[in-house]
N, C-alpha and C positions, 0 to 999 in steps of 0.2 A: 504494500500500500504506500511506505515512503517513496516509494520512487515515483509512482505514477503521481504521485503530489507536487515531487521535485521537477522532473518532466513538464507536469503543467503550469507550474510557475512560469520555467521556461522560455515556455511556448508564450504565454501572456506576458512578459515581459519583452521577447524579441516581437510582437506585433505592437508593444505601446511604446518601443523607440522610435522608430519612424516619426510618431506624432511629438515628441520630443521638440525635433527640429522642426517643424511648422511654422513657430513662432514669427511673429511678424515683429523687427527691431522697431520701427519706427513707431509703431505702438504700442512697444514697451518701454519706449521714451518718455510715451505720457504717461505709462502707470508707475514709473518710476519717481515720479513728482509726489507719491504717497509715501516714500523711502529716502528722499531727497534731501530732508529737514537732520536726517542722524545719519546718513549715509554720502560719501564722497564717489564717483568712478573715474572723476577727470585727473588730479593734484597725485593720489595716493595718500590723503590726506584722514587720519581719525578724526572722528567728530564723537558722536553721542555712541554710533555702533562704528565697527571698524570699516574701513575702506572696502569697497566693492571693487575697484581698478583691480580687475585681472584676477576675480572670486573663481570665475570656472574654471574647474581643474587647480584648484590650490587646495592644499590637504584645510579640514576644519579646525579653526580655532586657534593658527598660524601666522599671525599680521601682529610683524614684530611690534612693542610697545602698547599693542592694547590690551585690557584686564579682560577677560573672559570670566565665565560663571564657572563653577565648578562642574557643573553639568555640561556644559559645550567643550571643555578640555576635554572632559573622558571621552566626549564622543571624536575629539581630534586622537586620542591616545588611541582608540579603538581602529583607527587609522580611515577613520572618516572620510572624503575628498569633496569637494565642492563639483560635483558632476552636474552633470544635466538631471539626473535622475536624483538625486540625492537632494538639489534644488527642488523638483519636482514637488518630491515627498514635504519638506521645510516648509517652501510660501506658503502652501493652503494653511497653515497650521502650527506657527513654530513652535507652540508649547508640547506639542504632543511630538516632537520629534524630540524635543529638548526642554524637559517638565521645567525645567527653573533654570530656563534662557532668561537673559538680563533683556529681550528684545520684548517690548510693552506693544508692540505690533501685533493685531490679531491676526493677520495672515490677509489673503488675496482669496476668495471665495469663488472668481470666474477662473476654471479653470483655461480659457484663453487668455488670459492675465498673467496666469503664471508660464506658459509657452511664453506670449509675446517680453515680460519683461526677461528670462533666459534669453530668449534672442538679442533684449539689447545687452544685458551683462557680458555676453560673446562677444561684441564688437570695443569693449573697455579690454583693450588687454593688459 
């Protein structure tokens, strides 16, 4: 029975990568302006939460100089990385990903919100 569980993870994960990249950057520029107030992508600069410049594909909880929660460490210690998919899981929801994230942000609830601002975070390298 574990396997045919593991197999269909899978299977349901390689058909919802595709959808991953759909994301439209330029309309995740606007919802980005909901993130914009604690979050930097142009400078590399900390503000309230640490820098987004160059977040995808950066291991979690790694941006030299800023305090983290004890809770987002472990999830960097656990060897976390800021993916597409990993992002995925976080915006809708960051408390449930990370119960006592310092981030007072309830999350992105359209899931084309969280495609499109991924799309623009990929264009901040």
């Amino acid at each position: 029975m574990k396997i045919t569980t593991i197999i269909a993870a899978a299977v349901i994960a390689a058909m919802c990568l595709p959808a991953l990249a759909d994301g439209d950057a330029a309309k995740g520029e606007k919802v980005f302006v909901k993130c914009k107030t604690c979050h930097d992508v142009d400078k590399g600069v900390n503000r309230v939460g640490p820098t987004l410049k160059g977040v995808v594909g950066r291991p979690v909880a790694s941006v030299e100089g800023f305090k983290y929660s004890e809770d987002m460490l472990a999830k960097g210690k656990e060897g976390a990385v800021w993916d597409e998919a990993t992002l995925a899981a976080y915006l809708p929801d960051p408390k449930a990903w990370v119960p006592k994230t310092k981030m007072a942000f309830a999350g992105l609830k359209k899931p084309e919100d969280v495609m499109d601002l991924i799309a623009y975070l990929k264009t901040k390298p």
